[in-house]
N, C-alpha and C positions, 0 to 999 in steps of 0.2 A: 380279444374274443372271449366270452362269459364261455364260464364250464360247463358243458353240457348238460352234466347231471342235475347242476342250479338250476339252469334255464327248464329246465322237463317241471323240477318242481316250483318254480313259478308258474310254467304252465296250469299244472294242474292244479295251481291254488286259484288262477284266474279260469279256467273251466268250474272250478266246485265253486267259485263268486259268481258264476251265469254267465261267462267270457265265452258266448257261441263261438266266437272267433280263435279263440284261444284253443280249438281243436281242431282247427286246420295248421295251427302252427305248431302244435304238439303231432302230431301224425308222425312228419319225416324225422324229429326226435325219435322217436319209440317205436316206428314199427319194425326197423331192423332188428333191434333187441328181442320185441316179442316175437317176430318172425321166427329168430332163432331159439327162443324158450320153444316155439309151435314146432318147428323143425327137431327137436332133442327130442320132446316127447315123441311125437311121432316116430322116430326112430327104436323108441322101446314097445311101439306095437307091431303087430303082426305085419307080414309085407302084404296084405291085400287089402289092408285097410281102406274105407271110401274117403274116408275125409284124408284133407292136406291139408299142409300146412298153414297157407294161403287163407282156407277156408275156417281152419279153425281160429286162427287171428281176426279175420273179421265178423266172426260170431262173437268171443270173447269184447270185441271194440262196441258190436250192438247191447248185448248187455252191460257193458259197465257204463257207455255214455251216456243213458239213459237212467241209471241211478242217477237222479237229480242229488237223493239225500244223502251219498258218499261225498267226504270231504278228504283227499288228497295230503297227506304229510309230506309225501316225498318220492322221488322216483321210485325207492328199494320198496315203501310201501303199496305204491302202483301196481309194481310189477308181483310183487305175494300177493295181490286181491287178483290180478291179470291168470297167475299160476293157478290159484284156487279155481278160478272161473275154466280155466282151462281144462283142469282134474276133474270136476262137475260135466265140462261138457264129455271129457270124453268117456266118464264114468256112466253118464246117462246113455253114452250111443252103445255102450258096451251093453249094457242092460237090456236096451229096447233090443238090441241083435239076439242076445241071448233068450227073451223070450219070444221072437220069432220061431225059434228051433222047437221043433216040438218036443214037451215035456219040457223044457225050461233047463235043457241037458247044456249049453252054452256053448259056445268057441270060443279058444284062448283067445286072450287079449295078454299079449306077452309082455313085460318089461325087461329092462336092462339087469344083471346083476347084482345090483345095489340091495337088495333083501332078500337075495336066495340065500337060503341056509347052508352049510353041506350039504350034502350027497341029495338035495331039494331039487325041484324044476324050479325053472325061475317062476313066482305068482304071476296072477291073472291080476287087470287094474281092479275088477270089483274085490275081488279078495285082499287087495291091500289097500283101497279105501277102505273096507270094514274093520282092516285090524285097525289103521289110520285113527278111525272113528273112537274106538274103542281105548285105545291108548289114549285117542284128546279128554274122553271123560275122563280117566284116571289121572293125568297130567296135561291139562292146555297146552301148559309151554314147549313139553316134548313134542307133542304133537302140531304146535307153531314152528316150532325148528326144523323139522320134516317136511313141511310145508316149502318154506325158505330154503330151506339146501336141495332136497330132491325136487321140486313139484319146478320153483322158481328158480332156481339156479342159482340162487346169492352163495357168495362166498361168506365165511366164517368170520369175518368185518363187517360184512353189510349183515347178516343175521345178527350179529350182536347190536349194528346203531339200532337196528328195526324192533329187536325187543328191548334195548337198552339194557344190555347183561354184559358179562365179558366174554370175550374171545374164545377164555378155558372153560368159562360154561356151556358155550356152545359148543362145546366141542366133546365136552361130558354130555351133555344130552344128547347130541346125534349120535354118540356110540352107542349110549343107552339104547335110544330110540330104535336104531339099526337091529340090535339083538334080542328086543325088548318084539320087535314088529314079525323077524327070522323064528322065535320062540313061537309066537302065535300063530305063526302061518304053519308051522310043521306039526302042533299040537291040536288045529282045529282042522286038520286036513287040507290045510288053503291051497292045495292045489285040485280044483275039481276037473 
């Protein structure tokens, strides 16, 4: 039996070669994975959120199948463009809610732990895309590693194939990154 992981990225080099077909056999590969990226994140928003899981995996599968002009490396790579698309959608539903609200006053969009500072609330998703943004200008790669460990879920191996760095570098920059994104959110008020 071929290793899963192989077989996803043969998939997805035969979908980015025009393999229509090659996306119904990629499906039951990968949607339990990204099911559970869609289920973790949702689990760091608010409990009345509209969207699920479900819904947010097959919005994510309508835009990326349709980038004709993405070209697939590899599962770990799928899956960080999969996370990204993920953070975009639910950064943009976060947005469109918040200026529903009059004055443009928001409702949290909660996250897990992972960038609350001390004595901090946990950030809102649009407050930690901004600082997200802002740290990728000043450092891409910090800003790639954050992607990959929080957004998409890779562990500290698959970050490292995917940017081709070592292990300890990735593991120097997410700390960075962590404290670097904790500093910014407690300095620029990131919790509104």
């Amino acid at each position: 039996m071929p290793d899963p992981a192989h077989e996803v990225t043969r998939l997805l080099h035969e979908l980015s070669g025009g393999d229509e077909g090659a996306l119904a056999r990629l499906v039951p590969l990968i949607y339990d994975e990204l099911h559970a990226i869609a289920a973790r994140e949702m689990r760091r928003e608010r409990g009345d959120h509209t969207l699920q899981p479900t819904a947010l995996v097959h919005e994510v599968f309508l835009r990326l199948v349709d980038k004709a002009d993405l070209s697939w490396n590899s599962r770990a790579h799928f899956l960080n463009i999969a996370a990204q698309a993920m953070r975009r959608i639910l950064v943009e539903h976060a947005r469109r809610r918040r200026t529903r609200k009059r004055g443009g006053g928001g409702e949290r969009v909660t996250l897990d732990e992972e960038f609350q500072a001390p004595g901090q609330e946990v950030p809102d998703l649009t407050d930690l895309d901004e600082a997200l943004e802002r740290l990728s200008k000043i450092d891409a790669r910090k800003g790639r590693v954050v992607e990959l460990r929080f957004f998409a879920g890779l562990s500290v191996e698959e970050t490292a194939r995917v940017l081709d760095i070592s292990e300890a570098t990735v593991k120097r920059e997410w700390q960075f990154a962590k404290a670097w994104i904790q500093r910014e959110l407690a300095s620029t008020g990131g919790n509104r």
